[in-house]
Chimera marker file (.cmm) of the C-alpha trace (Angstrom):
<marker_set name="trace">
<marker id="1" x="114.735" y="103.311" z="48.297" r="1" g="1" b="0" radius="0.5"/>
<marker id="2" x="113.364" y="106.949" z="48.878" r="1" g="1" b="0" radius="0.5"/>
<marker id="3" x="115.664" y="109.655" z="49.887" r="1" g="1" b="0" radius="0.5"/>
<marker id="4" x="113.918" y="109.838" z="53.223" r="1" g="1" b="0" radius="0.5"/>
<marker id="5" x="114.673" y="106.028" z="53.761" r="1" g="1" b="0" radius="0.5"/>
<marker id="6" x="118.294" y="106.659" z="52.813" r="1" g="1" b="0" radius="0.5"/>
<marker id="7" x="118.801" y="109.534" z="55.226" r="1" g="1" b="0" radius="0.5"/>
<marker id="8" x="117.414" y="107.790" z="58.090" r="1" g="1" b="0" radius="0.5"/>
<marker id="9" x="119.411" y="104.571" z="57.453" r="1" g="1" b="0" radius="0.5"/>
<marker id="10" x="122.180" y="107.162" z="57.334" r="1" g="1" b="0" radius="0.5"/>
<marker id="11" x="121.698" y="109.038" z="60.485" r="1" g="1" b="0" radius="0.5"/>
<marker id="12" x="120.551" y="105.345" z="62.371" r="1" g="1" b="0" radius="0.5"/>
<marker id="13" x="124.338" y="103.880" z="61.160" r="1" g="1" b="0" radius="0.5"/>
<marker id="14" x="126.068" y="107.613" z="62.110" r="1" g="1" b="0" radius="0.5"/>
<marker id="15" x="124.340" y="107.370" z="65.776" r="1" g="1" b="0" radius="0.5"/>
<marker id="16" x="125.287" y="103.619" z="66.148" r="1" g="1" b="0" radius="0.5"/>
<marker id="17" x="129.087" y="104.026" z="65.154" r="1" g="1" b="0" radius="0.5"/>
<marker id="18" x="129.146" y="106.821" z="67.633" r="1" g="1" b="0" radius="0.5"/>
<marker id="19" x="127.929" y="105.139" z="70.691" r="1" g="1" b="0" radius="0.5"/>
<marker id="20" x="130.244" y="102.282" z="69.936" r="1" g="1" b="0" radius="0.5"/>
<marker id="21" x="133.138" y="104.984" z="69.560" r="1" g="1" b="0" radius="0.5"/>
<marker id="22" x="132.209" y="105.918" z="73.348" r="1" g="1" b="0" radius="0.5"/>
<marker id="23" x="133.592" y="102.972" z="74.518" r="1" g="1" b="0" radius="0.5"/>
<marker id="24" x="136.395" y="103.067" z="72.773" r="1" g="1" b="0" radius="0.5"/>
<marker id="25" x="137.010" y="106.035" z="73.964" r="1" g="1" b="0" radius="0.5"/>
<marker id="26" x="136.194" y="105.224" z="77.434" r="1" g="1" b="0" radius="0.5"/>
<marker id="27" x="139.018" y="102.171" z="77.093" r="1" g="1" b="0" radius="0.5"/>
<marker id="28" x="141.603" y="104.643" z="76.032" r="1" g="1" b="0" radius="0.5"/>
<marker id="29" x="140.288" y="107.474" z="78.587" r="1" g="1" b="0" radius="0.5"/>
<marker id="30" x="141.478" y="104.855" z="81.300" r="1" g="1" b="0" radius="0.5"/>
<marker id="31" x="144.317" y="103.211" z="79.644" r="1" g="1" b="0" radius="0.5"/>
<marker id="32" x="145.727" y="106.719" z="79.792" r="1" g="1" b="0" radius="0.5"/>
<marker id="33" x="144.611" y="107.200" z="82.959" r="1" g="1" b="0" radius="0.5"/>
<marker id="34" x="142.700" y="110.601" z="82.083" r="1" g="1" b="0" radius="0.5"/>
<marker id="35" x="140.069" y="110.575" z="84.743" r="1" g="1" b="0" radius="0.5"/>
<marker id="36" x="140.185" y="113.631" z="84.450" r="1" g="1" b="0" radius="0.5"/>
<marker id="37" x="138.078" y="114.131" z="80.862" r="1" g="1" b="0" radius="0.5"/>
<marker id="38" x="135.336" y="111.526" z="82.403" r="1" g="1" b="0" radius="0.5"/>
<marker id="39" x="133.269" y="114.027" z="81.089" r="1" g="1" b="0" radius="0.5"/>
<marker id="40" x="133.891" y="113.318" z="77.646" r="1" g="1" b="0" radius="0.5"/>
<marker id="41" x="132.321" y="109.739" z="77.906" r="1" g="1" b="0" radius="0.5"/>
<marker id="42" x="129.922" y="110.036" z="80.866" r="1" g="1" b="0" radius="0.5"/>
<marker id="43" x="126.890" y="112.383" z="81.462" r="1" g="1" b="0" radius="0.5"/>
<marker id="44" x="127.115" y="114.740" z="84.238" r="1" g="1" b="0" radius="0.5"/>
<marker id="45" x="124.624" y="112.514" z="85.986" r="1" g="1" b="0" radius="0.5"/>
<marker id="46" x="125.972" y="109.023" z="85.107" r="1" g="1" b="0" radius="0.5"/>
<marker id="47" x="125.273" y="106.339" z="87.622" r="1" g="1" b="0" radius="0.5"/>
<marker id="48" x="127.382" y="103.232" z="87.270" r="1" g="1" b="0" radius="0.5"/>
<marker id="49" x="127.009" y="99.853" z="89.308" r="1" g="1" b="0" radius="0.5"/>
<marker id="50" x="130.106" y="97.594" z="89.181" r="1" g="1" b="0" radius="0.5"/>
<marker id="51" x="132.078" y="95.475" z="91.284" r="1" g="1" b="0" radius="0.5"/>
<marker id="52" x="133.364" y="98.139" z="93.525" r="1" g="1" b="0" radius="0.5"/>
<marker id="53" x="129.721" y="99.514" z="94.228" r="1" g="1" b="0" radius="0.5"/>
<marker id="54" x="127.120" y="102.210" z="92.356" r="1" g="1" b="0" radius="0.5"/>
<marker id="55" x="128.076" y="105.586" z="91.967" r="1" g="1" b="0" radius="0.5"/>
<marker id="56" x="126.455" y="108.456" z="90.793" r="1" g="1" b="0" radius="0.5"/>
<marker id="57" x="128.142" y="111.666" z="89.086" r="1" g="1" b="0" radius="0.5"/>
<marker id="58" x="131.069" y="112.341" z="87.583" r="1" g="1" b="0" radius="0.5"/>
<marker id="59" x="133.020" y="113.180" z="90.996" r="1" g="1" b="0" radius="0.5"/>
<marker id="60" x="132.138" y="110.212" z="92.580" r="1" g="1" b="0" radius="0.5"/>
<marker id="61" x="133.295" y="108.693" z="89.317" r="1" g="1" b="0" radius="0.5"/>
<marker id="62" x="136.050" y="110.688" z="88.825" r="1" g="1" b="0" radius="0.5"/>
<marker id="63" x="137.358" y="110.140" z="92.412" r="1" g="1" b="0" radius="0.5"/>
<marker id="64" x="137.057" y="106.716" z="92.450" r="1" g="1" b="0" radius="0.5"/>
<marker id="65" x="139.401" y="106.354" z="88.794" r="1" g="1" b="0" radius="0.5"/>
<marker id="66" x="141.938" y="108.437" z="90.542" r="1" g="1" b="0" radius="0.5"/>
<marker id="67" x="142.169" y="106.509" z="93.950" r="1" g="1" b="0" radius="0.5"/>
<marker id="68" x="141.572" y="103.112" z="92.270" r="1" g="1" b="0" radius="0.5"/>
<marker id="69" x="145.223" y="103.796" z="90.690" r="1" g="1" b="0" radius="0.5"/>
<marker id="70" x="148.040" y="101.529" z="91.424" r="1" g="1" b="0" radius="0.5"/>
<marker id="71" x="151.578" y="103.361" z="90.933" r="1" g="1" b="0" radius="0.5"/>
<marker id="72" x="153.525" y="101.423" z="88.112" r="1" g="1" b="0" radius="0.5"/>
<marker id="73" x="150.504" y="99.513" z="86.556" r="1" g="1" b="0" radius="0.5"/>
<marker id="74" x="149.334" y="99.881" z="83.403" r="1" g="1" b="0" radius="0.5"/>
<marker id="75" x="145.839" y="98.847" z="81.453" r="1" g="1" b="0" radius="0.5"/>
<marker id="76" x="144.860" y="97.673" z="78.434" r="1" g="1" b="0" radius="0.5"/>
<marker id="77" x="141.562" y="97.817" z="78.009" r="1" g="1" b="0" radius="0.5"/>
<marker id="78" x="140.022" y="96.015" z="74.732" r="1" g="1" b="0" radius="0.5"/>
<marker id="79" x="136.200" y="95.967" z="73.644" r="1" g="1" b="0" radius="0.5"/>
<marker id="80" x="134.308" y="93.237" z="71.700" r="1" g="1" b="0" radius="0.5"/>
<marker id="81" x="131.205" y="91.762" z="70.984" r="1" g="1" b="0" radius="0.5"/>
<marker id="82" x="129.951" y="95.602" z="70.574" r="1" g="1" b="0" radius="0.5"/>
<marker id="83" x="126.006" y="96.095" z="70.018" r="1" g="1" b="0" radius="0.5"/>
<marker id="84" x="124.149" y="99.093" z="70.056" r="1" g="1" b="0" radius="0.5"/>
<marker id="85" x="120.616" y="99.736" z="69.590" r="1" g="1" b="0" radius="0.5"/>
<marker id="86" x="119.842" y="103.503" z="69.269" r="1" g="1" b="0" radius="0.5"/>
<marker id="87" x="115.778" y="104.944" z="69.553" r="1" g="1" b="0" radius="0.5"/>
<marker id="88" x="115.821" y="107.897" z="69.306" r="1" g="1" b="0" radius="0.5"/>
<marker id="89" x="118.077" y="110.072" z="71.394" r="1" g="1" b="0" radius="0.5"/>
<marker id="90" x="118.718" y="106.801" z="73.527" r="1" g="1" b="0" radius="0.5"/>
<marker id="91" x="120.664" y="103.957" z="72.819" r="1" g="1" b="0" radius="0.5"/>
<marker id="92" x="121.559" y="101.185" z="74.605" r="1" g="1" b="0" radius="0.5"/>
<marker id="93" x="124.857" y="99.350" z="73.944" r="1" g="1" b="0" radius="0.5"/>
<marker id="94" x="126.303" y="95.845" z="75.105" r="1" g="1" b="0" radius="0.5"/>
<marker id="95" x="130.019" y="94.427" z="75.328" r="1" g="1" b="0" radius="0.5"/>
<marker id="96" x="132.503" y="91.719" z="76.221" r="1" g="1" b="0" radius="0.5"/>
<marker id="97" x="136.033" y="93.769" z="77.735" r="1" g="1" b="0" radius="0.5"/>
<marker id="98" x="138.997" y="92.382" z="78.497" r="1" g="1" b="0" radius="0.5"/>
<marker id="99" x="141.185" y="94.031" z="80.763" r="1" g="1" b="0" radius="0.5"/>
<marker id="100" x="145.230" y="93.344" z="81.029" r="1" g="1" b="0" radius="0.5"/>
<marker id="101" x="147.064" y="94.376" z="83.991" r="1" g="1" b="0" radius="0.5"/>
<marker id="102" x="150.741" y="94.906" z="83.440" r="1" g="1" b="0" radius="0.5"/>
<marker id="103" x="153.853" y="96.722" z="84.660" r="1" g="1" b="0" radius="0.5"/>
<marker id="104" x="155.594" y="99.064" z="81.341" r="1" g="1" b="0" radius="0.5"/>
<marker id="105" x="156.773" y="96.325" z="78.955" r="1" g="1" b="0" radius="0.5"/>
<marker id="106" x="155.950" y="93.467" z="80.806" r="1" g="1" b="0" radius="0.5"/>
<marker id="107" x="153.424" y="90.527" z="79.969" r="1" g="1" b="0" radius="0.5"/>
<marker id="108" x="150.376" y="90.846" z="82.287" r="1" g="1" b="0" radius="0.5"/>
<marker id="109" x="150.478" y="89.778" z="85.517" r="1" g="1" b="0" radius="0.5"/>
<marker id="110" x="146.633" y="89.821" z="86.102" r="1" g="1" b="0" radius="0.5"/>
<marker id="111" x="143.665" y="89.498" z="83.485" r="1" g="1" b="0" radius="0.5"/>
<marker id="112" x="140.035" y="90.179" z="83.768" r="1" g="1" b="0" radius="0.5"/>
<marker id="113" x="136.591" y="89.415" z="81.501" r="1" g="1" b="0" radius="0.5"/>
<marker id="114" x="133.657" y="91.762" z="82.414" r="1" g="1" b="0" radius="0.5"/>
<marker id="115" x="130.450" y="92.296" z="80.790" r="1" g="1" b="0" radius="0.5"/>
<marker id="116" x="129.321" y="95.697" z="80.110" r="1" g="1" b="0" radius="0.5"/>
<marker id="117" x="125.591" y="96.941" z="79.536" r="1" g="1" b="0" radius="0.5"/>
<marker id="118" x="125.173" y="100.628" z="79.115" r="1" g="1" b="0" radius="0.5"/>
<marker id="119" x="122.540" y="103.397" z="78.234" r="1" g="1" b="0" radius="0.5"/>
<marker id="120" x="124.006" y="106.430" z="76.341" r="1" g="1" b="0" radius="0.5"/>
<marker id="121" x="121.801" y="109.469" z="75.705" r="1" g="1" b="0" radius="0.5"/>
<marker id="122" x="122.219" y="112.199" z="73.185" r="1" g="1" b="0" radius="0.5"/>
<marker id="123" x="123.409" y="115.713" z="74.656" r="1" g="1" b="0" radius="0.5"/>
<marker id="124" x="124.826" y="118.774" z="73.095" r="1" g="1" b="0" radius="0.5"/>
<marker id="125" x="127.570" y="118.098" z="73.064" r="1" g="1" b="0" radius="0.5"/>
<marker id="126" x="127.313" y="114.480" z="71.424" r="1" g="1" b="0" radius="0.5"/>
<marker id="127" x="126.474" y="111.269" z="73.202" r="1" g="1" b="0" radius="0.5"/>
<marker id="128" x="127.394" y="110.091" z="76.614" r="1" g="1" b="0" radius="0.5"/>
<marker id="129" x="127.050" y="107.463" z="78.917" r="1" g="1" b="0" radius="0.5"/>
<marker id="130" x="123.929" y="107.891" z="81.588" r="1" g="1" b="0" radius="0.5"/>
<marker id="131" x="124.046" y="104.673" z="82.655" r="1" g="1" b="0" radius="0.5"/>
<marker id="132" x="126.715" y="101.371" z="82.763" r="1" g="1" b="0" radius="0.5"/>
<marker id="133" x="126.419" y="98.175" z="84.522" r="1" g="1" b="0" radius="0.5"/>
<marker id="134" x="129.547" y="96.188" z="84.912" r="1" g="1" b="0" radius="0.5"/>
<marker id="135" x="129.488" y="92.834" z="85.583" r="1" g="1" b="0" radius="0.5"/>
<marker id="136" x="133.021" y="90.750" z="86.314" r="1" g="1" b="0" radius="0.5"/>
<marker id="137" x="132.922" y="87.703" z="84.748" r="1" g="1" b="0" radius="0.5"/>
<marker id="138" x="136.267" y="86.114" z="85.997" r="1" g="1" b="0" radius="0.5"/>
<marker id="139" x="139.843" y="87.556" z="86.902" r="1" g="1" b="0" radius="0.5"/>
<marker id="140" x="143.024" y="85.674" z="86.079" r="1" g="1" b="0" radius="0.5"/>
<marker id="141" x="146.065" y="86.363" z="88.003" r="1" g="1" b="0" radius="0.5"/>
<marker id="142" x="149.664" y="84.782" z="86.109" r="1" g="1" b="0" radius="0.5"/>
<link id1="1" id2="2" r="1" g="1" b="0" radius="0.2"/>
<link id1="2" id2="3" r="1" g="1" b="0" radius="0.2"/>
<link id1="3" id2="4" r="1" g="1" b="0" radius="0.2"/>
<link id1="4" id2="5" r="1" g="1" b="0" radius="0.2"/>
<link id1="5" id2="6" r="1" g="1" b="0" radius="0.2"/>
<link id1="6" id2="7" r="1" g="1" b="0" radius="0.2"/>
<link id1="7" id2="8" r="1" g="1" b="0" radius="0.2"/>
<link id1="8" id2="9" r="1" g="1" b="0" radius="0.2"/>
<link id1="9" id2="10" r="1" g="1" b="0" radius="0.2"/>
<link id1="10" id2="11" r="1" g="1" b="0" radius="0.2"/>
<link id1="11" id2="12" r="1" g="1" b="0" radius="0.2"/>
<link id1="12" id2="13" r="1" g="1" b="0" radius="0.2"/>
<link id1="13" id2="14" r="1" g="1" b="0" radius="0.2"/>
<link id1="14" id2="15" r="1" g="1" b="0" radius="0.2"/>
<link id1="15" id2="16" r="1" g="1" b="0" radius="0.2"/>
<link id1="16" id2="17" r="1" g="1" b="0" radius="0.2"/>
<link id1="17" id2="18" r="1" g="1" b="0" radius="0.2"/>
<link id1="18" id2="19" r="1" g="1" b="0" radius="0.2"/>
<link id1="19" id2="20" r="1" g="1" b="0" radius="0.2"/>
<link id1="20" id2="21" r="1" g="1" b="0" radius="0.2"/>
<link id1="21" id2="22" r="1" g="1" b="0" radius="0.2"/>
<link id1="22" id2="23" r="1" g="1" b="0" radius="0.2"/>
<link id1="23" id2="24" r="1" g="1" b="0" radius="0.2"/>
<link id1="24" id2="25" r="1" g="1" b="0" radius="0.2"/>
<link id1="25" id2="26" r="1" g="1" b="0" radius="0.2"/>
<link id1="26" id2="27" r="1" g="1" b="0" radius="0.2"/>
<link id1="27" id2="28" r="1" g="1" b="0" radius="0.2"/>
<link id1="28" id2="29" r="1" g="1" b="0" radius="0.2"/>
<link id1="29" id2="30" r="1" g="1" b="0" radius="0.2"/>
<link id1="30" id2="31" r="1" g="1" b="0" radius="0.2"/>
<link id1="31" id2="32" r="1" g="1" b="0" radius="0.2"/>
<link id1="32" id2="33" r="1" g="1" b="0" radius="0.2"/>
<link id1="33" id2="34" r="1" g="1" b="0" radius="0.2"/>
<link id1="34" id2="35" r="1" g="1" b="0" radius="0.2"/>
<link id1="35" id2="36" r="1" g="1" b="0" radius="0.2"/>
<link id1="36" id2="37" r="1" g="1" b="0" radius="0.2"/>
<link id1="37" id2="38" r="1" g="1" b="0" radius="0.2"/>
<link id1="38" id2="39" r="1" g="1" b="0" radius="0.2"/>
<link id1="39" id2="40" r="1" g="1" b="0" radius="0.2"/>
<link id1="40" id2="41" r="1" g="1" b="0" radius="0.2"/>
<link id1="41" id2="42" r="1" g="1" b="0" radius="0.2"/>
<link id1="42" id2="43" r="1" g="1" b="0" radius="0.2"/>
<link id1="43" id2="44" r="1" g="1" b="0" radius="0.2"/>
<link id1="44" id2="45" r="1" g="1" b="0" radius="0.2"/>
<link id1="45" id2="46" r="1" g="1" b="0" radius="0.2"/>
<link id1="46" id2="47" r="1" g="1" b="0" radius="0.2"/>
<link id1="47" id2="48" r="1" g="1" b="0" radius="0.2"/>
<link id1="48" id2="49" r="1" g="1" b="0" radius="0.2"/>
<link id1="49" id2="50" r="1" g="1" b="0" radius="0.2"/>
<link id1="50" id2="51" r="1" g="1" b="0" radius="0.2"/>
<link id1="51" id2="52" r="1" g="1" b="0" radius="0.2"/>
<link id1="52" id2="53" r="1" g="1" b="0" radius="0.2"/>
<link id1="53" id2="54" r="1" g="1" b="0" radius="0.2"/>
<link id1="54" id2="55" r="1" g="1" b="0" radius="0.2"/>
<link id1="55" id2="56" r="1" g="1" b="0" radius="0.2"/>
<link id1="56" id2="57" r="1" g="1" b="0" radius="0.2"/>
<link id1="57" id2="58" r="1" g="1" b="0" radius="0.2"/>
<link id1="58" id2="59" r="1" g="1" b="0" radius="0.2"/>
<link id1="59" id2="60" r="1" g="1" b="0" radius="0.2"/>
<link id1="60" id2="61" r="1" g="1" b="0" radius="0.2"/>
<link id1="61" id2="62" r="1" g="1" b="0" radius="0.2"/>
<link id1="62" id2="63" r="1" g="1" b="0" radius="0.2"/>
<link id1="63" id2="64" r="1" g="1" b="0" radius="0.2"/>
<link id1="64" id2="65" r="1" g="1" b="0" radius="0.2"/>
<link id1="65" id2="66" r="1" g="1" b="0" radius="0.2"/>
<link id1="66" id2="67" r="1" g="1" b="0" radius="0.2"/>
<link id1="67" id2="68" r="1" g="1" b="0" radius="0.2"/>
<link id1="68" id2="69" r="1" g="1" b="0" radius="0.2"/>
<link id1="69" id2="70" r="1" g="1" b="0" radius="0.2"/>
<link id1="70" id2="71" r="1" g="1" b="0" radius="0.2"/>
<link id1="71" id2="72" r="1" g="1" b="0" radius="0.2"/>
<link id1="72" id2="73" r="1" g="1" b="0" radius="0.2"/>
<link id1="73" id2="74" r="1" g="1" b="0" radius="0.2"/>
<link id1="74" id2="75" r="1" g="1" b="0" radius="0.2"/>
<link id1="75" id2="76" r="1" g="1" b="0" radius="0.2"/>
<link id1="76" id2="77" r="1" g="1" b="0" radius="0.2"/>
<link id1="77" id2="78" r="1" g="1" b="0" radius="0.2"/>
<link id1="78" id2="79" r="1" g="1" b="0" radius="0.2"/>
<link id1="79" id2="80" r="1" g="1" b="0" radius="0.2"/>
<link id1="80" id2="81" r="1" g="1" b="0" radius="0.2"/>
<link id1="81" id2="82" r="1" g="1" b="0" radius="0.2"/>
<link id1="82" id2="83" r="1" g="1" b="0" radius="0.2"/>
<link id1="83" id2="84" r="1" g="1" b="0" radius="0.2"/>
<link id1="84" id2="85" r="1" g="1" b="0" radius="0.2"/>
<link id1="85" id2="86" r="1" g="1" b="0" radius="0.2"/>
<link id1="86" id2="87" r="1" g="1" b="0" radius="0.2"/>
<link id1="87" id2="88" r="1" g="1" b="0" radius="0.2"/>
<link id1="88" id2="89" r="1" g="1" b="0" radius="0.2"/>
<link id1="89" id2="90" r="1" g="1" b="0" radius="0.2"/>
<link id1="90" id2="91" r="1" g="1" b="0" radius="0.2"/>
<link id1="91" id2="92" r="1" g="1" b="0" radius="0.2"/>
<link id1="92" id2="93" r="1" g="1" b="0" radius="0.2"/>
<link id1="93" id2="94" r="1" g="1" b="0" radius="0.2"/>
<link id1="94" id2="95" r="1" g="1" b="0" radius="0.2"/>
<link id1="95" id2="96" r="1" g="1" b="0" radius="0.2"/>
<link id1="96" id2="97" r="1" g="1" b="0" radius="0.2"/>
<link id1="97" id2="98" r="1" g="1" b="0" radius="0.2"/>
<link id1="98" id2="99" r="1" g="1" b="0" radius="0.2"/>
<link id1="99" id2="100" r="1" g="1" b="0" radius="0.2"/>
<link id1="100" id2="101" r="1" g="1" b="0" radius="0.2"/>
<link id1="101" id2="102" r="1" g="1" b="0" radius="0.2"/>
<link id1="102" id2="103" r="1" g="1" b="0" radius="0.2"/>
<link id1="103" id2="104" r="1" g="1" b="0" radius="0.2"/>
<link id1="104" id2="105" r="1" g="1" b="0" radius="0.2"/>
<link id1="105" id2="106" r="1" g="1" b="0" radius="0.2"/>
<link id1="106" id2="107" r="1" g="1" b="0" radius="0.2"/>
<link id1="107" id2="108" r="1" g="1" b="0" radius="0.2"/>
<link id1="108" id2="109" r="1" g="1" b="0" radius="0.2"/>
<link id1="109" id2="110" r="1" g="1" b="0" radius="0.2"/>
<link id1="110" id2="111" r="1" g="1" b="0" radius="0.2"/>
<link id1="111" id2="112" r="1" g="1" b="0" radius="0.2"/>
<link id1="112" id2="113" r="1" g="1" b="0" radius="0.2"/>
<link id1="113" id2="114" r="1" g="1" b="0" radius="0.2"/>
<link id1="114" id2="115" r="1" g="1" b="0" radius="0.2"/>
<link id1="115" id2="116" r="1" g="1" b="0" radius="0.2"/>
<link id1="116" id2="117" r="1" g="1" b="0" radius="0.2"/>
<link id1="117" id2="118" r="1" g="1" b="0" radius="0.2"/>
<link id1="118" id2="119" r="1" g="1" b="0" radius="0.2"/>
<link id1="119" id2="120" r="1" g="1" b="0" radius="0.2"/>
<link id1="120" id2="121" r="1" g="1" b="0" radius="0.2"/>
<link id1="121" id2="122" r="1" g="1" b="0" radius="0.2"/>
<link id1="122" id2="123" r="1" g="1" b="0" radius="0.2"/>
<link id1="123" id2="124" r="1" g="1" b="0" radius="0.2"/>
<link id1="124" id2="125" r="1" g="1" b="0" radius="0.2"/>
<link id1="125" id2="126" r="1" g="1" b="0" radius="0.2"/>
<link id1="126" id2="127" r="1" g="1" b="0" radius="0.2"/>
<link id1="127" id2="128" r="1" g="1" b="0" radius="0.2"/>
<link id1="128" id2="129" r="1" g="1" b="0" radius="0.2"/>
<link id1="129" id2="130" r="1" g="1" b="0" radius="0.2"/>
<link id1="130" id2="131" r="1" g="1" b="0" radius="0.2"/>
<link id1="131" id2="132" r="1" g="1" b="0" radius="0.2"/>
<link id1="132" id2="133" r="1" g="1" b="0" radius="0.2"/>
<link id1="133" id2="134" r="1" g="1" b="0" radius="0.2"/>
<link id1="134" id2="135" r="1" g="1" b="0" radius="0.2"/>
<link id1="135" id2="136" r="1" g="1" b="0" radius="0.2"/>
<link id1="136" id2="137" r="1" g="1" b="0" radius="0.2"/>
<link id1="137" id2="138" r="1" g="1" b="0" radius="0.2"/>
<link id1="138" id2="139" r="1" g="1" b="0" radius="0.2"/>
<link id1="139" id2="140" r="1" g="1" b="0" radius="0.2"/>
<link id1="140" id2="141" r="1" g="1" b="0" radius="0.2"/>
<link id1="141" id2="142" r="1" g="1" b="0" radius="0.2"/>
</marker_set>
């Protein structure tokens, strides 16, 4: 294997490892409820379509975290399933989330599966998330 060859594979693995890190970032971003630093996942531009609607930028975004809040509930948001294909300075990533609804050391009182589908594109200040689609898959209330 050439040098060349091993740098790319390199580089291809880095890119891949740091998309995936975006959503697990993204998980913690809400599970700490730091709408706030949307920025730090999303692109300024980001348009997401999910169960509560499409938005587009990261004040509709941001505004719709904060008012989507429920005093006294926590999240736990977990991430599997994770696949990301990069080209370039593109990538597009897919994964199962689970998402547990629950009052501070409590079991959870509500559970959901979605589906996510997302294109992340390379900036300067790493990669973020242009695009998500988030598709509920079922909700599970205890």
């Amino acid at each position: 294997m050439s040098a060349n060859t091993t740098d790319a594979t390199a580089a291809l693995l880095a890119d891949r490892l740091e998309v995936a890190d975006l959503l697990a970032r993204l998980a913690n971003l809400l599970d700490e409820r730091r709408y706030d630093d949307a920025g730090s996942v999303y692109h300024a531009d980001a348009v997401v379509r999910g169960p509560r609607g499409d938005l587009r930028g990261l004040d509709a975004l941001t505004a719709l975290l904060k008012e989507s809040h429920v005093e006294g509930v926590h999240t736990q948001h977990v991430h599997g399933d994770v696949l990301v294909r990069v080209d370039g300075d593109r990538a597009e990533a897919t994964a199962n989330q689970l998402v547990y609804f629950h009052h501070e050391g409590e079991p959870p009182h509500r559970t959901s599966g979605l589906r996510v589908a997302a294109t992340a594109v390379r900036t300067r200040e790493g990669w973020r998330f242009s695009e998500m689609r988030i598709t509920l898959a079922w909700t599970h209330d205890a």
